[in-house]
N, C-alpha and C positions, 0 to 999 in steps of 0.2 A: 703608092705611098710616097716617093719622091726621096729626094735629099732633107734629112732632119739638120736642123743647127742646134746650136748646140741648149737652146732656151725648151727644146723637145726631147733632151736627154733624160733619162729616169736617176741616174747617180748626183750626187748634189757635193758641194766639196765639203769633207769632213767624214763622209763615210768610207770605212773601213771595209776591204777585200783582204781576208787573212792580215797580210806583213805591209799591204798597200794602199795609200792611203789617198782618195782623189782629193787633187789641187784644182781640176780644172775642166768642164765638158772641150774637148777639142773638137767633136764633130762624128755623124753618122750615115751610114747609109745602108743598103741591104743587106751588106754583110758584117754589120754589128754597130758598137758605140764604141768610141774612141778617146781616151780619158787621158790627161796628164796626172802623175800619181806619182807620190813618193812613197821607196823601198825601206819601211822603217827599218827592215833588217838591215839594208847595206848604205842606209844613208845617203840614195843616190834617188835623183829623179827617173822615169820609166813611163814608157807608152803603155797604157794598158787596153787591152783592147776585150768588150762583153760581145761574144757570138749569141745571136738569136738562136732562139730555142727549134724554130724550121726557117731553114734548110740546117742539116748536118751539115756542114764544109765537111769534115773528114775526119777520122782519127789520126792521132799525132801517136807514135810508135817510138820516135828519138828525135836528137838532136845532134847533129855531127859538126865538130868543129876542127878544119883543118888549117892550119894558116888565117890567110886570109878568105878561106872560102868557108862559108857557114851555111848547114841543109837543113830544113826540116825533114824529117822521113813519116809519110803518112799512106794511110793504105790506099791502093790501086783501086781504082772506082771499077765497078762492071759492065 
């Protein structure tokens, strides 16, 4: 399939994800589309990133934020 630009993205700017609104296709590739998007809740601009429907990447379980060091926590593959 290759590297998509962003003229091969499926979001268009103006449509609405919940609170997020795309500004702008940034770019995609295997593991998903990659959107510029404003947080109408908070005001603020945001990466927003669409996972393809296969492969799973993983489930996400939390989000731990220590200082300066920030995790995802997702399950152990088998």
């Amino acid at each position: 399939m290759g590297i998509l630009t962003p003229a091969h993205l499926s979001l268009t700017p103006g449509t609405r994800l919940g609170p997020y609104e795309i500004a702008a296709a940034l770019g995609a590739g295997g593991m998903g589309e990659v959107y510029r998007a404003r947080d109408t809740k908070l005001n603020s601009n945001v990466a927003l990133k669409i996972l393809p429907e296969v492969p799973n990447i993983a489930a996400i379980y939390g989000f731990e934020d220590s200082g300066v060091t920030h995790a995802l926590v997702m399950e152990l593959g088998r």
